[in-house]
Every structure is written in C-alpha cells, then in structure tokens.
N, CA, C and O of each residue as an XYZ file, in Angstrom:
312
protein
N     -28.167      2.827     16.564
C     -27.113      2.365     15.662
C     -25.936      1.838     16.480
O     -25.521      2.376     17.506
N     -25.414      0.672     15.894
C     -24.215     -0.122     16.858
C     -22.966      0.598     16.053
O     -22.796      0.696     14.838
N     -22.150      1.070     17.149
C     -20.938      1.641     17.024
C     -20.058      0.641     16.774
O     -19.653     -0.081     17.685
N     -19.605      0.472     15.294
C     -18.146     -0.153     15.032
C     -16.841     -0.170     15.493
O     -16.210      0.651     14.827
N     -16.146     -0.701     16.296
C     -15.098     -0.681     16.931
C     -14.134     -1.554     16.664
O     -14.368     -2.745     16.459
N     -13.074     -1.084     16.645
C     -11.364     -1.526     16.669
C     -10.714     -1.764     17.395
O     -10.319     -0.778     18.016
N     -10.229     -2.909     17.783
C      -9.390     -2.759     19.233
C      -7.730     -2.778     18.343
O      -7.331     -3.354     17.331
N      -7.153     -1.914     19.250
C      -5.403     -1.680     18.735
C      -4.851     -2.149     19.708
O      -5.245     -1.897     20.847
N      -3.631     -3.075     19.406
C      -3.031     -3.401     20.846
C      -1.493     -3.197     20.370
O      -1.399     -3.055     19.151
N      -0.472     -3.161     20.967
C       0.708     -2.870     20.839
C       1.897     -2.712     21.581
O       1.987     -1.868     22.473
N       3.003     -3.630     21.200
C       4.005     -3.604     22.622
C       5.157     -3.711     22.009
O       5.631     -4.586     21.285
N       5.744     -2.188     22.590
C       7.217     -2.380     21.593
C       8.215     -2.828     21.401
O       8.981     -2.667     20.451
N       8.347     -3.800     22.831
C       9.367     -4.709     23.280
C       8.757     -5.700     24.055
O       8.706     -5.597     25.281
N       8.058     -7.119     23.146
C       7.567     -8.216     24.126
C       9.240     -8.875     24.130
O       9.665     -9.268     23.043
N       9.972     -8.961     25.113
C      11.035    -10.480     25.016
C      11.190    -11.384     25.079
O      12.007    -12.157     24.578
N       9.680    -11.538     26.334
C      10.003    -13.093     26.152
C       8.646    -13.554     25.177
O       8.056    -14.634     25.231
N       8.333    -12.337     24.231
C       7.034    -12.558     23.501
C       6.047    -14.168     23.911
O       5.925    -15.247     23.332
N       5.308    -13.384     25.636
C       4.551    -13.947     26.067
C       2.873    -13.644     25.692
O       1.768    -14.144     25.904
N       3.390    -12.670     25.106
C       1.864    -12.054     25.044
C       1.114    -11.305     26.012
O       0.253    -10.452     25.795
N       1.725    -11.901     27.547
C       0.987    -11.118     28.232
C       0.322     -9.866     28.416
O      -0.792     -9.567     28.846
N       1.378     -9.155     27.939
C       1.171     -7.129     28.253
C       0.173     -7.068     27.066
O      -0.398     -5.977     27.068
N      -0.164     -7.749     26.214
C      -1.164     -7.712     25.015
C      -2.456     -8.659     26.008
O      -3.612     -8.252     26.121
N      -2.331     -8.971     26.162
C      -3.430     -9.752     26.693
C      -4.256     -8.764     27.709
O      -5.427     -8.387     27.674
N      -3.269     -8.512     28.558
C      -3.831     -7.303     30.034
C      -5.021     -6.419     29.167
O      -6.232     -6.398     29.387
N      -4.072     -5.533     27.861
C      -4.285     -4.670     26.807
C      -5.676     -4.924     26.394
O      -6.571     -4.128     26.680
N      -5.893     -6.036     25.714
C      -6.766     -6.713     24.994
C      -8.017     -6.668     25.779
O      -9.056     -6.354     25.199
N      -8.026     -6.951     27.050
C      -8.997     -7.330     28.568
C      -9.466     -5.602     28.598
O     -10.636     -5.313     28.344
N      -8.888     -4.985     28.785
C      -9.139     -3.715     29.308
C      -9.860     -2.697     27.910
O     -10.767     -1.893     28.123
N      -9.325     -2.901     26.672
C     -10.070     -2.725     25.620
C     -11.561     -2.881     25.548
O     -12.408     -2.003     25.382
N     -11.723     -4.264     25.716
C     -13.207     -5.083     25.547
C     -13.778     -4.576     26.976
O     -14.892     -5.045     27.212
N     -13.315     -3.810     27.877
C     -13.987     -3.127     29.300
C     -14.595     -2.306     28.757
O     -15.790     -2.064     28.925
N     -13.715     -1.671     27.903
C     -14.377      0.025     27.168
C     -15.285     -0.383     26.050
O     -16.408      0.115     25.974
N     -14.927     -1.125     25.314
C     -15.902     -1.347     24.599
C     -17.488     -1.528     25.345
O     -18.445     -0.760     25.243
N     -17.371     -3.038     26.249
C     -18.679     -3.476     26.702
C     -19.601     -2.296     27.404
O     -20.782     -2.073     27.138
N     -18.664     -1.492     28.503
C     -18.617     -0.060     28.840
C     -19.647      0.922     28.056
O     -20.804      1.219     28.354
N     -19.034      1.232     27.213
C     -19.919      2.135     25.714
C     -20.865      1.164     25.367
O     -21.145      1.093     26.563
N     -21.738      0.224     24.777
C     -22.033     -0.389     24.322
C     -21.791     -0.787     23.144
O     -22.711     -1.097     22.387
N     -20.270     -0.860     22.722
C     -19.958     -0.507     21.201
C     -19.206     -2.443     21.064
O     -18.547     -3.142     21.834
N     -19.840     -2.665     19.523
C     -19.480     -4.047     19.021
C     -18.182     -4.013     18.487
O     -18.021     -3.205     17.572
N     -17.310     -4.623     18.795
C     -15.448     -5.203     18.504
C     -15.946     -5.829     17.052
O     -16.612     -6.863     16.992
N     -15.548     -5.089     15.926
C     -15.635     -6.041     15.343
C     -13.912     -6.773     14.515
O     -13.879     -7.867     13.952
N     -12.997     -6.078     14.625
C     -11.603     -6.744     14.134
C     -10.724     -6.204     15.962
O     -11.063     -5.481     16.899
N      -9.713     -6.929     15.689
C      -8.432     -6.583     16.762
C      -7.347     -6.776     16.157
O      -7.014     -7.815     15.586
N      -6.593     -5.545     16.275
C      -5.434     -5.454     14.985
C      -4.087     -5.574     16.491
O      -4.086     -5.047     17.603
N      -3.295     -6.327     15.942
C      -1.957     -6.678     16.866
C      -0.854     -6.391     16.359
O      -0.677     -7.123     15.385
N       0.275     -5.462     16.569
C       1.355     -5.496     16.419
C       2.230     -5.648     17.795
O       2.644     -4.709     18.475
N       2.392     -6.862     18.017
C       3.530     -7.202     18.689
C       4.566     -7.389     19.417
O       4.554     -8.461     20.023
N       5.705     -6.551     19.621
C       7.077     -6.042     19.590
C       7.814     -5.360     18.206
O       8.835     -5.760     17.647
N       7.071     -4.356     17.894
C       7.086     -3.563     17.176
C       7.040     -1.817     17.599
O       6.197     -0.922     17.533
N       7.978     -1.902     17.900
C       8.299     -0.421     17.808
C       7.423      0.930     16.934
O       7.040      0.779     15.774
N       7.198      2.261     17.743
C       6.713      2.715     17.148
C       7.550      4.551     17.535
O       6.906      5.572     17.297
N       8.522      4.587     17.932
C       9.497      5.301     17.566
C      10.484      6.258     16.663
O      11.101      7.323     16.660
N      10.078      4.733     15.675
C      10.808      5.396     14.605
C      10.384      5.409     13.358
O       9.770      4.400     13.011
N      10.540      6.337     12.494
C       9.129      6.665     11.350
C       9.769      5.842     10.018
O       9.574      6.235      8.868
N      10.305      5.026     10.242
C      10.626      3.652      8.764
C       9.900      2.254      9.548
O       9.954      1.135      9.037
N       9.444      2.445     10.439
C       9.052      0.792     11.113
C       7.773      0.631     10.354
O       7.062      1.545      9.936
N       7.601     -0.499     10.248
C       6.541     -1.273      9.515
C       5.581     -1.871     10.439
O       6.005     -2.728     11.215
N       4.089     -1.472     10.474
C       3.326     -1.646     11.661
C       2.321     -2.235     10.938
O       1.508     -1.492     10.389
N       2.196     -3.640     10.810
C       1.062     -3.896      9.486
C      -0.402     -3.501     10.090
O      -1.388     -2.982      9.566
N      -0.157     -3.917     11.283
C      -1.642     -4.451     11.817
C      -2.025     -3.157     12.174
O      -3.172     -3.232     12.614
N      -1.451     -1.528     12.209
C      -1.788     -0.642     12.078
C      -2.193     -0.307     11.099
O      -3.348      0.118     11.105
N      -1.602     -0.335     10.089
C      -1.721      0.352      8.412
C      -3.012     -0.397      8.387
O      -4.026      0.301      8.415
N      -3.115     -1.324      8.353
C      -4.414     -2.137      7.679
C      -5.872     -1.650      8.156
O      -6.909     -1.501      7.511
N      -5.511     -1.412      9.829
C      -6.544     -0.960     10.536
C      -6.797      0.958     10.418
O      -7.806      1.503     10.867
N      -5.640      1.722      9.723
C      -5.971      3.214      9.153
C      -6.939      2.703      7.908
O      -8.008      3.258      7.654
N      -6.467      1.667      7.229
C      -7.040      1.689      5.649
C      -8.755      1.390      6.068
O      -9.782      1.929      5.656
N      -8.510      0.207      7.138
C      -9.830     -0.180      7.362
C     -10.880      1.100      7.645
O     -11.971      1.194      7.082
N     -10.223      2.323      8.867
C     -11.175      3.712      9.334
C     -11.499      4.161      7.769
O     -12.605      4.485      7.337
N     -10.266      4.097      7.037
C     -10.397      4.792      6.039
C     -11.794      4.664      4.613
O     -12.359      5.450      3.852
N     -11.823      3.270      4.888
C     -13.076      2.746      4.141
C     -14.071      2.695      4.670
O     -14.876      1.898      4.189
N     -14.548      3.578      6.014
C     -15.892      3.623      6.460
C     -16.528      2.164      7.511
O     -17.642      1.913      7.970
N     -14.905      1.290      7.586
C     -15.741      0.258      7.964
C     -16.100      0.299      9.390
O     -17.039     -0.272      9.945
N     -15.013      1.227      9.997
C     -14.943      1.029     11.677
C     -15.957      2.511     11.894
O     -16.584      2.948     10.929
N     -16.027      3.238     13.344
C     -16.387      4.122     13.797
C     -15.735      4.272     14.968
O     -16.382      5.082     15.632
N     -14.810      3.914     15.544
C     -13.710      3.664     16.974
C     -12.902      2.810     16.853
O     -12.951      1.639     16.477
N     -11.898      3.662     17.304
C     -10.779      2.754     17.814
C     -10.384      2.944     19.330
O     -10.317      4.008     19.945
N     -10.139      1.673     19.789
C      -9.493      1.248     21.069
C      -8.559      1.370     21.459
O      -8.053      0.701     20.558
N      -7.208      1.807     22.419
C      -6.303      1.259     22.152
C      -5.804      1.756     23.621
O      -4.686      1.445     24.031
C-alpha cells in the first residue's frame, strides 16, 4: 500500500519573500519522502506567516488538518 503524504512548509518571516528558505524546505521534504517510499500527493505553503500566536490565520495549514482529517493523507512532512 502507497503511503499518502503531505508536505508542510512554513516560514515565519520571508522579507524579501524569495521563497528560498521554502524551497531548501520543500527539497529536503521530497528527500524524506523519496527516502520512505511514500507518494507527495498535495504541498500545503504558508509563507511568512507566523505561528506564535494563537489568532494567526494559517490557511494552508487548516486545510491540510481538514485534509488528515478526511482520511485523505497518511503523513505529513514538514
């Protein structure tokens, strides 16, 4: 059976929102994945988004709890 996987990436202060430190993130994810033999199937991104403080709005998190939550994934990355 192929293991469903999530990659989470997240940066709480990009400034010059290059993407880079998400990118490094992203590379090293798909290591572990290929690693395990487990299939990526979404990659949820939040940004420069803070995760500090418990009123912040993290979509690409929430979406990806709702997603574990409906059976679709079996791992997350992050």
């Amino acid at each position: 059976m192929t293991t469903r996987a999530a990659i989470y990436l997240r940066i709480s202060l990009d400034a010059a929102m290059n993407g880079l430190a998400i990118e490094r993130q992203r590379e090293d994810c798909k290591a572990i994945a290929k690693q395990r033999g487990w299939t990526v199937v979404h990659t949820y991104v939040d940004q420069s988004i803070s995760a500090s403080k418990k009123d912040v709005e993290r979509p690409d998190y929430d979406a990806m709890v709702a997603s574990l939550k409906r059976g679709e994934l079996d791992a997350i990355i992050c």
